[in-house]
DODREN-742428 format. One line per 10 residues: number of its first residue (from 1); for each residue x, y negated, z negated of N, C-alpha, C, O. Coordinates in steps of 0.02 Angstrom, whole numbers, plus 50000, padded with zeros to 5 digits. Layout:
NUM) X,Y,Z,X,Y,Z,X,Y,Z,X,Y,Z ~ ...
This chain:
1) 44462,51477,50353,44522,51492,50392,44517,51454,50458,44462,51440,50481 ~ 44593,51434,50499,44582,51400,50551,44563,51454,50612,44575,51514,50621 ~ 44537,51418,50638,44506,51444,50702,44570,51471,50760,44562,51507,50809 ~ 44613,51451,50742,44680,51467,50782,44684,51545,50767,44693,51556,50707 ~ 44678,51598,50804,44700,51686,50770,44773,51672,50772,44793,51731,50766 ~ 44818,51643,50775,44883,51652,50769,44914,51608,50715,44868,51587,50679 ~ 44969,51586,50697,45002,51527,50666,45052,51512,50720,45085,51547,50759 ~ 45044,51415,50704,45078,51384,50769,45156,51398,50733,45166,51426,50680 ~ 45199,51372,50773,45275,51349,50787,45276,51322,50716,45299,51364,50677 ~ 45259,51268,50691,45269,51221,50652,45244,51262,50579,45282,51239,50537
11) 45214,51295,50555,45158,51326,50519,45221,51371,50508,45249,51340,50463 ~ 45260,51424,50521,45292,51474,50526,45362,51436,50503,45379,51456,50447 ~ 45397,51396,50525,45443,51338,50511,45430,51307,50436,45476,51305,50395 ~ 45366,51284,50421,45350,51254,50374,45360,51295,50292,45374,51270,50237 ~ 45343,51382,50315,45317,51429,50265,45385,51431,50243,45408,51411,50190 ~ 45435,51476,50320,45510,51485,50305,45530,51433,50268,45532,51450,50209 ~ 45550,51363,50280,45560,51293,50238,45555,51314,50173,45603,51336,50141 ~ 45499,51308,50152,45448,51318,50086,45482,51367,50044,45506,51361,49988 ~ 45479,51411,50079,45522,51482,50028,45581,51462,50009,45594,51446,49951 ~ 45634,51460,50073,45699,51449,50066,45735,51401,50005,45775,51415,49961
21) 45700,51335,50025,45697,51276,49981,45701,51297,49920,45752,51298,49886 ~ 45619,51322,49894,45591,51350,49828,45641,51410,49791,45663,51410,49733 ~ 45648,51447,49832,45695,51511,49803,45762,51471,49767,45772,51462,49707 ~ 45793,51455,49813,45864,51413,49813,45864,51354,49757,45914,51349,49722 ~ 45816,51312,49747,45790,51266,49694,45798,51300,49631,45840,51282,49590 ~ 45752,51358,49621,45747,51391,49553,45781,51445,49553,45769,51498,49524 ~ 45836,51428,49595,45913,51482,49588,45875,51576,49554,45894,51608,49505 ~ 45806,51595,49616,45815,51665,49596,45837,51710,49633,45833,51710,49694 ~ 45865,51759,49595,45890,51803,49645,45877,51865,49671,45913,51903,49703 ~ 45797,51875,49646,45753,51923,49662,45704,51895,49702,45703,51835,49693
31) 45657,51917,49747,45587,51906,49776,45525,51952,49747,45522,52013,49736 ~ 45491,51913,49740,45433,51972,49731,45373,51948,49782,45370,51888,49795 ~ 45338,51980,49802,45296,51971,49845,45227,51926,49835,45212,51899,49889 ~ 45179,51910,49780,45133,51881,49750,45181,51795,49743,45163,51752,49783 ~ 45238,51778,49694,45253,51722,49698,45274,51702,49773,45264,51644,49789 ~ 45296,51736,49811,45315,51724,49883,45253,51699,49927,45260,51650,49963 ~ 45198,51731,49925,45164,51714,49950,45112,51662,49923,45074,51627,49957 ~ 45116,51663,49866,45080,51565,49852,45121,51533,49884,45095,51497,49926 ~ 45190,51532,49880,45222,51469,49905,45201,51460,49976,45176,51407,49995 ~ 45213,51531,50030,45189,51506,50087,45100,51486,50088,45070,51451,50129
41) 45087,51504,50055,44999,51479,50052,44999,51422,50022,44950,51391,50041 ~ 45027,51394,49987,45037,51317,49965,45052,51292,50015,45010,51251,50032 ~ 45120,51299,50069,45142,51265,50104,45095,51243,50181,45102,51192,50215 ~ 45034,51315,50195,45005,51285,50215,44931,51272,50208,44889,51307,50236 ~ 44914,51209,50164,44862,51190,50129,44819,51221,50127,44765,51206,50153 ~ 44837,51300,50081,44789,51341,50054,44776,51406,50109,44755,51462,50097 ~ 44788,51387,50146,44759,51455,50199,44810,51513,50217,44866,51502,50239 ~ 44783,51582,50206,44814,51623,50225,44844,51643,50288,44841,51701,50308 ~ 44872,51597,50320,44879,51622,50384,44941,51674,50398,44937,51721,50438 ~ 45004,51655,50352,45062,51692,50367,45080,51740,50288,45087,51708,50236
51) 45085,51800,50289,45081,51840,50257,45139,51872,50227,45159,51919,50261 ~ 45173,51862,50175,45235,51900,50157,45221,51983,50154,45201,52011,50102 ~ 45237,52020,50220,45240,52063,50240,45270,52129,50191,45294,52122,50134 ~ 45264,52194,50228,45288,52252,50172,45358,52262,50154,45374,52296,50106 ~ 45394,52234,50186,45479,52218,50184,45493,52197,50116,45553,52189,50108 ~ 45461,52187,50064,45501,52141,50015,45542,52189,49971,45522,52225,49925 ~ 45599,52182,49993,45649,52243,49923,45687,52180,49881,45742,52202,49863 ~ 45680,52118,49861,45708,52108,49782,45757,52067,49823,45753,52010,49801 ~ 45802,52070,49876,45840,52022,49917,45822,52011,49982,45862,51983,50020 ~ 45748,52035,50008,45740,52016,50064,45667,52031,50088,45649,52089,50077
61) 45615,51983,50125,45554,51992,50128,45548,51970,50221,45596,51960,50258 ~ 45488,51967,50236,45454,51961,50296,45400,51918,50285,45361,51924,50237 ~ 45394,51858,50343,45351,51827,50361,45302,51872,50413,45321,51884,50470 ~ 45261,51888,50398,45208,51924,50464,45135,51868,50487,45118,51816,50459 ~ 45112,51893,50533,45049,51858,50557,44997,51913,50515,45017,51947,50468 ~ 44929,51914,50541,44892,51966,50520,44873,52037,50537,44841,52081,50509 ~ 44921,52027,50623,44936,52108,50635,44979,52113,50643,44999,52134,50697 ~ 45031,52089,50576,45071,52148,50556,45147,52115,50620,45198,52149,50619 ~ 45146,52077,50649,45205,52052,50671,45238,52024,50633,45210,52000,50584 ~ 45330,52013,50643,45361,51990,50613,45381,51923,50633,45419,51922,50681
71) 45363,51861,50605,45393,51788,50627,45449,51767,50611,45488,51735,50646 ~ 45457,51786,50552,45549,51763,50509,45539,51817,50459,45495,51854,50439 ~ 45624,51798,50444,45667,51846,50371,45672,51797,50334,45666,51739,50354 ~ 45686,51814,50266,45738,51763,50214,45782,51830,50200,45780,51881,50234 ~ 45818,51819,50147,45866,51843,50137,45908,51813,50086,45933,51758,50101 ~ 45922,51839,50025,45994,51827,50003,46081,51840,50002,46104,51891,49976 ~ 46119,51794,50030,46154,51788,50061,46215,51754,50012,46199,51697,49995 ~ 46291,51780,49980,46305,51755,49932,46284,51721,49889,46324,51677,49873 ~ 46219,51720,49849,46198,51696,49803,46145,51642,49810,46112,51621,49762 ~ 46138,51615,49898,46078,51591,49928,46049,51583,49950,46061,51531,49981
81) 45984,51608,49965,45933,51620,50000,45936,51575,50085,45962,51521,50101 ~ 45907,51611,50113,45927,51598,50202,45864,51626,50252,45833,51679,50249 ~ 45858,51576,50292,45784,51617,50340,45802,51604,50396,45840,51556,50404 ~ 45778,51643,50451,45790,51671,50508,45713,51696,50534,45675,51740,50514 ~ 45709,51638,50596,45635,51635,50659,45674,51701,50670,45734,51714,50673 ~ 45591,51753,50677,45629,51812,50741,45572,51806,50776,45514,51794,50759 ~ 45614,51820,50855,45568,51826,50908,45571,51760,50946,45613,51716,50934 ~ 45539,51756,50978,45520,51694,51037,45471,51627,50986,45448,51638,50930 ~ 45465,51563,51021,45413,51529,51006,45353,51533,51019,45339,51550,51076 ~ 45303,51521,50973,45235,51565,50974,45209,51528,51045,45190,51560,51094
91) 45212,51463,51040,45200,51419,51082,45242,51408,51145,45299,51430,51146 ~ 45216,51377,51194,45262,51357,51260,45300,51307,51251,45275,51250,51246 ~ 45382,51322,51246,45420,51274,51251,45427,51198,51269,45395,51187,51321 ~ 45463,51134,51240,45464,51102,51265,45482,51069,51356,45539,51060,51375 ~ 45447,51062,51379,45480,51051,51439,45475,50967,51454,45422,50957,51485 ~ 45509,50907,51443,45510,50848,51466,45475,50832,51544,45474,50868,51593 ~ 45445,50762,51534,45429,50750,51609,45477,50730,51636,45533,50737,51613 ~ 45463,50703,51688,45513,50654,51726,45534,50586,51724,45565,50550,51763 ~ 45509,50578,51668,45513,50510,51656,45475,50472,51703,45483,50412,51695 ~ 45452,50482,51731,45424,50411,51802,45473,50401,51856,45486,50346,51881
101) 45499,50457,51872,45540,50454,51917,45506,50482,51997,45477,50535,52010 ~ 45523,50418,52044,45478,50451,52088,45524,50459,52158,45500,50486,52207
């Protein structure tokens, strides 16, 4: 496992992706929790970092960390699956320099 205790920005983005994509691809319209979570464990090269959480009722699951926070939803939504970041960025926002402006 990575040495990071959290999952970055991109990692959480990547899993949501992964599902959404995958669900919507093989047009299902149930979730179950075991195929849900290979995909996010596929998506990020094998490691458990983000956890399909206790939420899963059949149209809708949870991305969690390992205590139990919530990072994103999916959801089915007329007939296609949909995800939703909750909360803030794990990480500190982009902030631009100044370009070299002096």
């Amino acid at each position: 496992m990575s040495e990071t205790p959290h999952p970055a920005d991109v990692e959480v983005s990547r899993s949501l992706n992964a599902l959404v994509a995958t669900l919507n691809d093989r047009g299902l319209g149930e979730a179950e929790r075991e195929p849900l979570q290979r995909i996010v464990t596929g998506a990020l090269g094998g490691e458990q970092r983000i956890l399909i959480g206790p939420g899963v009722a059949g149209t809708t699951a949870q991305l969690t960390d390992r205590e139990g926070n919530v990072l994103a939803r999916i959801e089915l939504r007329e007939g296609r699956w949909v995800g939703e970041r909750v909360g803030s960025p794990l990480s500190g926002g982009y902030v631009p320099s100044a370009g070299g402006a002096a």
